[in-house]
C-alpha positions as CSV (number, residue, x, y, z in Angstrom):
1,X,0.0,0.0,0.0
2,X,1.0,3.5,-0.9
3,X,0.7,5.0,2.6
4,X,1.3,8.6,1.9
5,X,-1.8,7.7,-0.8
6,X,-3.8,6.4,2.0
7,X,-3.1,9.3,4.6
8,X,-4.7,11.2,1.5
9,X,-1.6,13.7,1.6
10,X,0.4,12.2,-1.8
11,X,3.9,12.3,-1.8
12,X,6.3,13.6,0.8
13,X,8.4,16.7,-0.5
14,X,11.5,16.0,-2.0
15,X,11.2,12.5,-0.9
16,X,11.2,10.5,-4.4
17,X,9.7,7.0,-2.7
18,X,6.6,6.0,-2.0
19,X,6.1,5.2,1.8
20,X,4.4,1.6,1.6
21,X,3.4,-0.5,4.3
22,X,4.8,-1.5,7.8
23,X,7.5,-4.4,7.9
24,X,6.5,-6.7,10.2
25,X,9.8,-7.7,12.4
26,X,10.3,-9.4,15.7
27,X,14.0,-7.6,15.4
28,X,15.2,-4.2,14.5
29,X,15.4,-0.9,15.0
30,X,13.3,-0.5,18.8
31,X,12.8,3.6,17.7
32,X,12.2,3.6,14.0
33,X,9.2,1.8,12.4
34,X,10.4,0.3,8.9
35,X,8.2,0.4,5.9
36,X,8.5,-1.2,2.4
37,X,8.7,1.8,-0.2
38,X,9.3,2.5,-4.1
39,X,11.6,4.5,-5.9
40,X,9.7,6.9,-8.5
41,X,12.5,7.0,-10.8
42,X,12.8,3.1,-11.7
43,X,10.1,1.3,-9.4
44,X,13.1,0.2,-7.6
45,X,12.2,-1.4,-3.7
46,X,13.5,0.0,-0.9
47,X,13.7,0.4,3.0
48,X,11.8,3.0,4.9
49,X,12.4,3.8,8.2
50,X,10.6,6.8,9.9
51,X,9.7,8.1,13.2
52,X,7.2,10.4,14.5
53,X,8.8,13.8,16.6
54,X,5.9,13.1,19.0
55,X,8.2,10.7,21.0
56,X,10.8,11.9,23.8
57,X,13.6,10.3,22.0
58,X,12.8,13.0,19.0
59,X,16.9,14.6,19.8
60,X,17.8,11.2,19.8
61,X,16.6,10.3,16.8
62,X,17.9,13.6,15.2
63,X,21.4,12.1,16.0
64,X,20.4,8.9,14.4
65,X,19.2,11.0,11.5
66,X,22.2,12.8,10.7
67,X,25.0,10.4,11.1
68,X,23.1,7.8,8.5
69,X,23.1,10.9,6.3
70,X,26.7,11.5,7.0
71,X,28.5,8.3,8.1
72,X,28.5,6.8,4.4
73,X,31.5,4.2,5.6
74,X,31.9,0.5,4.5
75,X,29.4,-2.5,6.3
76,X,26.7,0.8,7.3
77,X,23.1,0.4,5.6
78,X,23.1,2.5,2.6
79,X,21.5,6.2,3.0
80,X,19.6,6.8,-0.3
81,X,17.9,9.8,0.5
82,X,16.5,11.4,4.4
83,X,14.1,14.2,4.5
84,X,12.5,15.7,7.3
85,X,8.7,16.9,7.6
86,X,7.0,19.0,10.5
87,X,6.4,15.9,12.2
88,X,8.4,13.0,11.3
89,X,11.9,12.0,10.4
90,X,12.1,9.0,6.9
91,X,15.2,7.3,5.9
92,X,15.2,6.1,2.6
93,X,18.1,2.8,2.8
94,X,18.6,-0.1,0.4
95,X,16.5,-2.7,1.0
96,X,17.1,-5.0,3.9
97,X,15.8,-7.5,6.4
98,X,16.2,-7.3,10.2
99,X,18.7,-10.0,11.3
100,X,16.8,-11.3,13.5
101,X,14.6,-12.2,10.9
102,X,17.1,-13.0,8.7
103,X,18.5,-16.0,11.3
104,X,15.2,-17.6,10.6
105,X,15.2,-17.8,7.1
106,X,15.9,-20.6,5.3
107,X,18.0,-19.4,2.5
108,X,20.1,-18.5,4.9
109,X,19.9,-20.9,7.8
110,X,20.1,-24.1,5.7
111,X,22.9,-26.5,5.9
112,X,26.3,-24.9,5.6
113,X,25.6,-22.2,4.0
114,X,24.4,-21.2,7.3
115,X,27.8,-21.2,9.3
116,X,29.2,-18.9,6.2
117,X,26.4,-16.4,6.7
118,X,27.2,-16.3,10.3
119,X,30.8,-16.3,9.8
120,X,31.0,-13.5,7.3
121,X,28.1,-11.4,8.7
122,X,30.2,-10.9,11.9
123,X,33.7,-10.2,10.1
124,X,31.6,-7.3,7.8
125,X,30.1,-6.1,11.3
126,X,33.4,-6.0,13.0
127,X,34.6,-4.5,10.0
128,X,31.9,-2.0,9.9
129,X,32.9,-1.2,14.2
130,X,36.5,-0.7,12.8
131,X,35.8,2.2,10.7
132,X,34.1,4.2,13.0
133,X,36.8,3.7,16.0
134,X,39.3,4.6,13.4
135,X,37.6,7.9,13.8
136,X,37.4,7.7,17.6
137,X,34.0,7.1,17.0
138,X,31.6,4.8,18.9
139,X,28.3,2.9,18.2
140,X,27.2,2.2,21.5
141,X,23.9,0.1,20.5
142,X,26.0,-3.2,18.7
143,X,23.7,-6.0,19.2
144,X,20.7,-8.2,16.9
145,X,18.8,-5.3,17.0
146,X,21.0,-3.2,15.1
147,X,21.9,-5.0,12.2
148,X,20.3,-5.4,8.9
149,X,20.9,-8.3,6.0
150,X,20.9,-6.7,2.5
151,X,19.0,-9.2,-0.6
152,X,22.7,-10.3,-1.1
153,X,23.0,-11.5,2.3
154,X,25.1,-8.8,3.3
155,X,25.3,-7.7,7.0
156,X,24.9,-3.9,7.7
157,X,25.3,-2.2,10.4
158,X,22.4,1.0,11.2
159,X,20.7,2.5,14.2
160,X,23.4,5.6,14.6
161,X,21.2,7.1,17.5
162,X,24.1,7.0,20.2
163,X,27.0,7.4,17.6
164,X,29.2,9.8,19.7
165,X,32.6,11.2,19.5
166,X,34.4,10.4,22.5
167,X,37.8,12.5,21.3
168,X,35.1,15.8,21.1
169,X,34.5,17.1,24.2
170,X,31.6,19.3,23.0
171,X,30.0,16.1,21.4
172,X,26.6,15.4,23.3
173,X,26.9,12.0,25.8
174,X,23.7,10.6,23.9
175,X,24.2,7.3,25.8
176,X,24.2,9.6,29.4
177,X,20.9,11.6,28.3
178,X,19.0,8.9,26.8
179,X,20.5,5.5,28.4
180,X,17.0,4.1,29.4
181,X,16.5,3.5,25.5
182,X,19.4,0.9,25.6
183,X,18.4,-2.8,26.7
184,X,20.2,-3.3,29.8
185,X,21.5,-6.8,28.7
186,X,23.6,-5.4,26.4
187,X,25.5,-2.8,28.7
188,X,28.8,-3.3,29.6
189,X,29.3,-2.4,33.3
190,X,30.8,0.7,32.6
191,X,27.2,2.1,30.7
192,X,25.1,-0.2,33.0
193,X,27.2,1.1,36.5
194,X,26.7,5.1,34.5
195,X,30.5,5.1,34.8
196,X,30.5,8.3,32.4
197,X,34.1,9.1,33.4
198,X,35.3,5.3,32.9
199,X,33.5,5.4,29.8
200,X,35.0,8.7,28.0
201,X,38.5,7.6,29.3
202,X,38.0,4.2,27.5
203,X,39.1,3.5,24.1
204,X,36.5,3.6,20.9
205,X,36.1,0.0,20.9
206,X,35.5,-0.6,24.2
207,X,31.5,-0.5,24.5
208,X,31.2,-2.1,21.3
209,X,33.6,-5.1,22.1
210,X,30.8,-5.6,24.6
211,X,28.2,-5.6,21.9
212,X,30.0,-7.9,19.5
213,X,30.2,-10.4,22.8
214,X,26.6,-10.1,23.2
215,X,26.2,-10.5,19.6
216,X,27.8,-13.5,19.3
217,X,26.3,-15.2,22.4
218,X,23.1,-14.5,21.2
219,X,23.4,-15.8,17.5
220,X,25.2,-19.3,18.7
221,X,23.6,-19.6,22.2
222,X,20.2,-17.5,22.1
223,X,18.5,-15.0,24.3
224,X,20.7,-13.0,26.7
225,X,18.4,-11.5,29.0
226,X,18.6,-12.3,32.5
227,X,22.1,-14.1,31.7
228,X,24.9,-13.1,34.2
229,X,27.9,-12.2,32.3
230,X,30.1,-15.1,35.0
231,X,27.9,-17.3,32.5
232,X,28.3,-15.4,29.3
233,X,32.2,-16.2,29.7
234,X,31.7,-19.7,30.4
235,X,28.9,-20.6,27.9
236,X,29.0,-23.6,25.8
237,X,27.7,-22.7,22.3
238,X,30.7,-20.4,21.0
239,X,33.2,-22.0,18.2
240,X,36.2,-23.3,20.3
241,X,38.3,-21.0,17.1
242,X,36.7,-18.1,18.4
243,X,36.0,-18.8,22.4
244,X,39.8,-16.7,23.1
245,X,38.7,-13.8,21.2
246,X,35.4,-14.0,22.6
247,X,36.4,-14.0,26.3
248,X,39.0,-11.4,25.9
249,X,35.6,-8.9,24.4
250,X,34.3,-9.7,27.7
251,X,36.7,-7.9,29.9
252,X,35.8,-6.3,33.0
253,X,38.0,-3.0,32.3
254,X,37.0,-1.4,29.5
255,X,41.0,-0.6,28.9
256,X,41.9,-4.1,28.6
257,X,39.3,-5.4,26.5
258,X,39.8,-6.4,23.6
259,X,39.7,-4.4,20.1
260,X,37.4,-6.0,17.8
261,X,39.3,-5.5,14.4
262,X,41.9,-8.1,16.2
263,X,39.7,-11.0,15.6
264,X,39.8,-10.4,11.8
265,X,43.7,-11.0,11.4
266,X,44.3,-13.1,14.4
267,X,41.2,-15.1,15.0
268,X,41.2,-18.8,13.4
269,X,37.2,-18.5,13.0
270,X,37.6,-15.7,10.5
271,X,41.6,-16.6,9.2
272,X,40.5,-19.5,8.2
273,X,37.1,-19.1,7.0
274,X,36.7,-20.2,3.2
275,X,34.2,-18.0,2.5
276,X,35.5,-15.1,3.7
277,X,39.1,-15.9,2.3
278,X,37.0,-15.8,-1.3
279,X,34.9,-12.5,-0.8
280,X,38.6,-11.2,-0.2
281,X,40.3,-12.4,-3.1
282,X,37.6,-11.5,-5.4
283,X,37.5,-8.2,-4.2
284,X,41.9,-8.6,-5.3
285,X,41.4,-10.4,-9.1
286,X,42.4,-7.2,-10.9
287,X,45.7,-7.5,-9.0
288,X,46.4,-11.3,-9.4
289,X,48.4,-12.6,-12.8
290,X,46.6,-14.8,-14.8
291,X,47.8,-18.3,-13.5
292,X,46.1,-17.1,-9.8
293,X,42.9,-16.0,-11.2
294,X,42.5,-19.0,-13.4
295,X,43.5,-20.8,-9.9
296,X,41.3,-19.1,-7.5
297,X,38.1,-19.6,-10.4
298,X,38.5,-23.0,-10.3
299,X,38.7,-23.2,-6.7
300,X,35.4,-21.0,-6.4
301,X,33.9,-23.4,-8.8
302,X,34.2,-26.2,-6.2
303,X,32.8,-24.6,-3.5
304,X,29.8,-21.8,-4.3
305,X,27.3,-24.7,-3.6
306,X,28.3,-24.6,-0.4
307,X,28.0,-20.3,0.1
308,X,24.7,-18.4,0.5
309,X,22.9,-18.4,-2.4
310,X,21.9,-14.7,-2.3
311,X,26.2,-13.7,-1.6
312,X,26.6,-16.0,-4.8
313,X,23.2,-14.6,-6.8
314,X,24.1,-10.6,-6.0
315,X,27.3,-10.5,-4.8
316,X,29.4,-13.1,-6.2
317,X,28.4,-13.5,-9.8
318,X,28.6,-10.1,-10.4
319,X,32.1,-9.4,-9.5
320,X,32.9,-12.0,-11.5
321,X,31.1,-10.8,-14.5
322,X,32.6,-7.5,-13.8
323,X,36.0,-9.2,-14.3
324,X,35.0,-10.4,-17.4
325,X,34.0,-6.9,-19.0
326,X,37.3,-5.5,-17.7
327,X,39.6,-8.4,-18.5
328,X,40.4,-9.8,-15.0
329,X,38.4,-12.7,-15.5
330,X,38.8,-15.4,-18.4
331,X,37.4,-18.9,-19.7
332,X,37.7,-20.7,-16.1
333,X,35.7,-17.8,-14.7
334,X,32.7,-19.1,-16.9
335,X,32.4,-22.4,-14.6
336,X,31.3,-20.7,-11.6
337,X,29.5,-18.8,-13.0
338,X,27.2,-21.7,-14.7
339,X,27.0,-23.4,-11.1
340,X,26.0,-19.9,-10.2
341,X,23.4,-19.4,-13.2
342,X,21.9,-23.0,-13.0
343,X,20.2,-21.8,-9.7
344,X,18.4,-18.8,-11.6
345,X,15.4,-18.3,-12.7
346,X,14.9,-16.8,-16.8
347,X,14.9,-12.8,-15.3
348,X,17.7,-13.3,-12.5
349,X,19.8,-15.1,-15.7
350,X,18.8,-12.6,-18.0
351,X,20.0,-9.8,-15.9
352,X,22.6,-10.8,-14.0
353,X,24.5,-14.1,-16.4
354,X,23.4,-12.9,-20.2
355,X,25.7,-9.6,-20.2
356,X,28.9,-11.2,-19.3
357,X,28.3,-14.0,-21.6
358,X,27.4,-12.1,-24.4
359,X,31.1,-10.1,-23.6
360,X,32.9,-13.8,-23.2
361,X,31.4,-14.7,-26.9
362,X,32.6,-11.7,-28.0
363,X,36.4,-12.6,-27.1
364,X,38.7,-13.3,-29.6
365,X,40.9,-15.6,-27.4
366,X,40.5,-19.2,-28.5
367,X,40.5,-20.1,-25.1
368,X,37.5,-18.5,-23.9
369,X,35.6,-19.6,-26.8
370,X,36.7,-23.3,-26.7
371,X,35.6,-23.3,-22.9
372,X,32.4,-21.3,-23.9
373,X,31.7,-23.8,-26.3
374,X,32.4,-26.8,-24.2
375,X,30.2,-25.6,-21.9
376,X,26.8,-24.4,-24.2
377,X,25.4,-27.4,-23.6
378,X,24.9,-26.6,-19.8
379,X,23.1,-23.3,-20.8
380,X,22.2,-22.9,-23.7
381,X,18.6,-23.5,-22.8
382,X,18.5,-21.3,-20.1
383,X,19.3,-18.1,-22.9
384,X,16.0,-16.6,-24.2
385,X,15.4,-17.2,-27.5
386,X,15.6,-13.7,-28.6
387,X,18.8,-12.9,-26.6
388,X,20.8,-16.0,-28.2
389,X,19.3,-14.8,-31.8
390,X,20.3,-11.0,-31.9
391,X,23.2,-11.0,-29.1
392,X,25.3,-14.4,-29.1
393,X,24.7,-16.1,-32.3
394,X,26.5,-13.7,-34.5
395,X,29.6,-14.5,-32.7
396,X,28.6,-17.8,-32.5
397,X,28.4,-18.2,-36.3
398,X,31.9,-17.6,-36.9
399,X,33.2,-20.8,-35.0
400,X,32.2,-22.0,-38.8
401,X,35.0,-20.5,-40.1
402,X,37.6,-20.2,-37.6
403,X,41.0,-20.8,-38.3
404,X,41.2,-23.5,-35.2
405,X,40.0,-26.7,-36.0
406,X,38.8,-27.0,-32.6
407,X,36.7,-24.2,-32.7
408,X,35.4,-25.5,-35.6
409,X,34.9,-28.7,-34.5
410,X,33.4,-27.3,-31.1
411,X,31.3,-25.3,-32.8
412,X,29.3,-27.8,-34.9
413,X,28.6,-29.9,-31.6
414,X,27.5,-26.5,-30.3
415,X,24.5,-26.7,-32.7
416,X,22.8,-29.9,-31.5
417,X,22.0,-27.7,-27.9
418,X,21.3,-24.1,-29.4
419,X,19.3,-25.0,-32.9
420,X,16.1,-25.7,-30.9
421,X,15.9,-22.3,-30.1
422,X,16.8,-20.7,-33.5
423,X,14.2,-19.0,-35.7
424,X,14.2,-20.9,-39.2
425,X,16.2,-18.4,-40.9
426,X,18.8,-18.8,-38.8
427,X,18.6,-22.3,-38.9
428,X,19.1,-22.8,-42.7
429,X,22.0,-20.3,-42.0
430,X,23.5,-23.5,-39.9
431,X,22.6,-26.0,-42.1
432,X,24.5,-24.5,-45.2
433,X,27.5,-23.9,-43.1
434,X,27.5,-27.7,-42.0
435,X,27.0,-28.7,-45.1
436,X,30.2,-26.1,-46.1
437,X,32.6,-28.1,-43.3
438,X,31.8,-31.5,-45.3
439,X,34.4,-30.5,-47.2
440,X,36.6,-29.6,-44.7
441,X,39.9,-30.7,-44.7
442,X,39.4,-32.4,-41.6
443,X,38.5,-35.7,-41.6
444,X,37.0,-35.7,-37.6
445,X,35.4,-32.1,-39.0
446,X,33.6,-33.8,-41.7
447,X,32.4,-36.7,-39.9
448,X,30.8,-34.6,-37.2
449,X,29.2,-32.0,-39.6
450,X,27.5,-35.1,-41.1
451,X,26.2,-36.6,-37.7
452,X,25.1,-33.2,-36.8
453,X,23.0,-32.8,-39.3
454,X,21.1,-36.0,-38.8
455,X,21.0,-35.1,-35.1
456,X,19.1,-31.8,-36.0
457,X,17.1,-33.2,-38.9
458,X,13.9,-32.6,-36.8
459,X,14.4,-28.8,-36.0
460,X,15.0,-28.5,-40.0
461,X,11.9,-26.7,-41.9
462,X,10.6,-29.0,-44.1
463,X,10.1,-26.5,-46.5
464,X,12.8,-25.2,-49.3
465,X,15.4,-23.1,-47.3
466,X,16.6,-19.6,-48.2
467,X,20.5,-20.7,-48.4
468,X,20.3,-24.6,-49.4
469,X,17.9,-23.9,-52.2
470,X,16.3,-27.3,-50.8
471,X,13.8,-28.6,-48.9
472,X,14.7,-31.0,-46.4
473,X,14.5,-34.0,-47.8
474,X,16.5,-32.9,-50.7
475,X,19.0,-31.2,-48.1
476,X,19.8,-34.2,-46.3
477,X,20.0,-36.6,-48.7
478,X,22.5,-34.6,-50.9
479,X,24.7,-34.0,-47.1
480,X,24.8,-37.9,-46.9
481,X,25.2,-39.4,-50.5
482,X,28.2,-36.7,-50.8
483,X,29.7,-38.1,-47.3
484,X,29.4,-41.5,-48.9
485,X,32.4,-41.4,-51.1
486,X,34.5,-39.7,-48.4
487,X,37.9,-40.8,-48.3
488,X,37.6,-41.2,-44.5
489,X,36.1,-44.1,-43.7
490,X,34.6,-42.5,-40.3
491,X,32.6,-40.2,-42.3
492,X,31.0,-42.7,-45.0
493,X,29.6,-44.7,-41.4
494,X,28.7,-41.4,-40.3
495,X,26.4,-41.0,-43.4
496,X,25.0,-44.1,-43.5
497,X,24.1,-43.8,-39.8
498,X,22.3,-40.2,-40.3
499,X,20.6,-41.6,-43.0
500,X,19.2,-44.3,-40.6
501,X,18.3,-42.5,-38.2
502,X,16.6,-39.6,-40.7
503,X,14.5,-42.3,-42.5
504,X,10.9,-40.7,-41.7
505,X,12.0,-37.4,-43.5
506,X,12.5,-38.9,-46.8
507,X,10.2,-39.2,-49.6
508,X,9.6,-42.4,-51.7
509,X,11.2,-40.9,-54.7
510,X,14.0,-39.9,-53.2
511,X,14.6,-43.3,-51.6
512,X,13.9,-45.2,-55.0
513,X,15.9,-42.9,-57.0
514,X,18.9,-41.8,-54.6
515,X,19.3,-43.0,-51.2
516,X,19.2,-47.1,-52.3
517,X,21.4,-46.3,-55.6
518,X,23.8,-44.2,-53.2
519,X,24.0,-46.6,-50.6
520,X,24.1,-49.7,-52.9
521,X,27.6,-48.8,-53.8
522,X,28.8,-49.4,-50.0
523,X,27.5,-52.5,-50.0
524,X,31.1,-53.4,-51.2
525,X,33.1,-50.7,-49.5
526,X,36.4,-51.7,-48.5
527,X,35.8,-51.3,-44.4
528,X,33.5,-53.9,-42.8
529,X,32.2,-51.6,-40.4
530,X,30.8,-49.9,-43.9
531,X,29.5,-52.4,-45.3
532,X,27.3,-54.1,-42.4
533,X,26.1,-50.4,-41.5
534,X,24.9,-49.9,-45.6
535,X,23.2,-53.4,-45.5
536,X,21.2,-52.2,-42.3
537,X,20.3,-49.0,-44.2
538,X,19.0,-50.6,-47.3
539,X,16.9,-53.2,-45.5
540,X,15.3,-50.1,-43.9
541,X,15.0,-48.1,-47.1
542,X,13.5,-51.0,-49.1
543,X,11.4,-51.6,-46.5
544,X,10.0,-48.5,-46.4
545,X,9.6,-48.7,-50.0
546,X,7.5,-51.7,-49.8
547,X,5.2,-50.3,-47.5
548,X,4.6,-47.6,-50.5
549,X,4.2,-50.1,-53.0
550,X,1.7,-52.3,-50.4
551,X,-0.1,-49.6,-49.4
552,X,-0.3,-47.7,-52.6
553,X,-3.0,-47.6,-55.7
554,X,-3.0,-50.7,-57.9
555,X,-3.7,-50.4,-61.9
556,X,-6.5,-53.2,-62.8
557,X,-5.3,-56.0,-66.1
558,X,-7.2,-54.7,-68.8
């Protein structure tokens, strides 16, 4: 629902988005109420989050309210737009899920890919911390509540309300004035003793080290409230690779305790994490040689089943498409990406595979087309019709004619999985350039031109094409009888098998007058495997005859 629309006021000035209906959560922000919304520009969704000046936490808020408009740092939720009104504040943000919410879903909660969302949502959120101590900055409200999951599965960190600047001594204490809005379970003792001295002598981190610790019990263990924090150091739940770091966040003394961004470098649960080792190095491909990225794809191809499929659908597949338009990618990036694609539906594929195949087709390195070509048969069928038409198959067309025999070679296999979905035209276009590589000077060449052409026999018009000048049955009788006196032996079997297994689209006429004189001749061909296949095929054939004669008009005796 429009709500602006409903309210009967239209849009909010200077607020391109729609304000839609409330997001029902059991997590996120305890201030702000979040609302789906719409992007006028390009109907693009969004997050809303707005909040009425009627409540006491209106200064608050205002706090909150300017830092998401200024704070634009890595692992934060996304600010697209904030306006205020007479009587409420509206965030406009990318659009996201409360984690809390997030924790129950099952595209993120299933299997492993559940210990990888875990895993790499904390290392963004400590990340996210990291930046803002850097600028002696803290959060002060780090727990479930606070943290968002993006469509790719990202985790971002939001509610800025008691974002304060413990270096400025002019900076308002938000946490002193409006503690009561924290949840006590997450205070360190320093906040829940009002230590306000302790607490601007401590560094950055401090409070928020807190918060991670709570974050972390809470996301392996479950609820925190009413848990003593003698048994938050000694609970059994937390990975034994991160129990060290996990203890040390928990520090009485806010001096000693430890600094979050530690854990990324020195902390075995994130070191030597798989997934996160992979969202780093893609992030690196345009500085790795060619030998390391052609490495590290292959690696990825083994293990993206395993990752979150949204990290893989949004965040993954388009970095390395990315790396394909701008040459850091390569043929061995295309196999992750089709264990990617397979997952997709025909507008996700469309949108997010198509463009960086279409730019891999394009190449000009034999590599990336022998790999692509290897590989049609996995999606061909998953390329709209129109798309593989007008954007791939004039690039495709020119494996006919490559200097590589391979290519060549490659590229009339190719046809048994795209033809299907070629318009006719395009289809005769294939046929006359199979029936050109018969006389190729490659004897493997020939051979598979000629079982290609029996393979697509069915997709063939059956009417007189534009560039054979034949119908069908004409067309594949003349690719076969030619094949016939082939020097290679491969490719007379091959002709004499196609014109098995292409019986039904022959004509009586043609059989009579062509097919059984042309085969007849095999019947004494100098390779065994020749002859026996041409007695099978004019058994068939003069069979098939027969059944004319039988079946056809008879002429009374005068």
């Amino acid at each position: 629902m429009n709500f602006g629309k409903w309210l009967g006021i239209g849009g909010i000035k200077d607020f391109p988005y729609d304000v839609e209906d409330v997001v029902e959560s059991s997590g996120g922000s305890r201030l702000w109420t979040q609302r789906m919304g719409t992007r006028h520009e390009d109907k693009q969704k969004v997050s809303i989050f707005e909040y009425e000046k009627k409540g006491e936490a209106a200064e608050l808020v205002l706090n909150g309210w300017r830092k998401t408009k200024t704070l634009m740092l890595p692992g934060f939720l996304k600010c697209l737009d904030a306006v205020e009104t007479p009587t409420t504040y509206y965030v406009a943000t990318e659009l996201c899920t409360p984690l809390v919410d997030a924790l129950n879903d099952p595209q993120y909660t299933a299997a492993e890919a559940k210990d990888q969302f875990i895993a790499y949502g904390t290392y963004c959120t400590i990340q996210a911390l990291s930046h803002l101590h850097e600028r002696s900055l803290m959060h002060a409200n780090c727990n479930k509540h606070s943290i968002y999951v993006t469509k790719s599965g990202d985790w971002k960190l939001w509610n800025l309300e008691w974002v304060t600047n413990l270096a400025d001594t002019g900076s308002s204490p938000y946490f002193k004035i409006y503690g009561l809005h924290l949840d006590t379970m997450y205070k360190p003792p320093e906040l829940a003793q009002e230590n306000w001295a302790l607490v601007e002598k401590s560094p950055p981190h401090a409070v928020d080290a807190w918060g991670i610790a709570c974050l972390l019990y809470e996301i392996f263990i479950g609820p925190l409230d009413g848990v003593e924090v003698a048994k938050m150091k000694t609970a059994k739940g937390i990975p034994k690779s991160l129990m060290s770091a996990y203890t040390g966040l928990l520090a009485t003394q806010p001096k000693v305790r430890t600094n979050p961004s530690k854990l990324l470098n020195s902390c075995a649960y994130y070191t030597e994490n798989t997934f996160i080792s992979v969202q780093k190095e893609i992030d690196e491909l345009s500085l790795k040689d060619q030998a390391e990225r052609d490495s590290f794809f292959r690696r990825l191809a083994t293990l993206v089943s395993t990752f979150p499929p949204a990290n893989c659908k949004y965040t993954i597949l388009p970095k390395l498409t990315t790396a394909l338009q701008f040459g850091s990618g390569g043929a061995s990036a295309l196999e992750p990406i089709l264990k990617i694609g397979c997952k997709l539906n025909e507008e996700e594929y469309t949108s997010l595979v198509i463009p960086g195949m279409v730019q891999l087709f394009a190449s000009n390195e034999p590599i990336v087309r022998i790999k692509l070509l290897q590989s049609i048969g996995q999606f061909a069928a998953q390329i709209p019709k129109h798309i593989l038409c007008t954007k791939i198959w004039p690039y495709l067309v020119q494996g006919f004619v490559n200097k590589v025999p391979e290519i060549r070679e490659l590229t009339i296999k190719a046809m048994i999985a795209v033809v299907p979905s070629l318009t006719p035209a395009l289809i005769d276009t294939a046929v006359m350039n199979l029936l050109n590589l018969q006389g190729d000077v490659e004897g493997g060449i020939r051979t598979n031109a000629t079982i290609c052409l029996g393979m697509i026999a069915q997709h063939i018009p059956s009417g007189v094409g534009a560039s054979t000048g034949t119908n069908r049955n004409q067309t594949l009788h003349k690719a076969f009888s030619r094949m016939l006196r082939d020097r290679f032996s491969h490719a007379r079997v091959a002709a004499l098998g196609s014109y098995i297994a292409t019986a039904e689209y022959f004509e009586a006429n043609t059989i009579a007058l062509g097919v059984i004189p042309s085969v007849s001749a095999c019947l004494v061909d100098a390779e065994k495997e020749v002859r026996a296949k041409a007695f099978k095929a004019i058994h068939l054939f003069v069979g098939k005859v027969e059944a004319v004669h039988e079946n056809g008009p008879s002429t009374p005796v005068a």
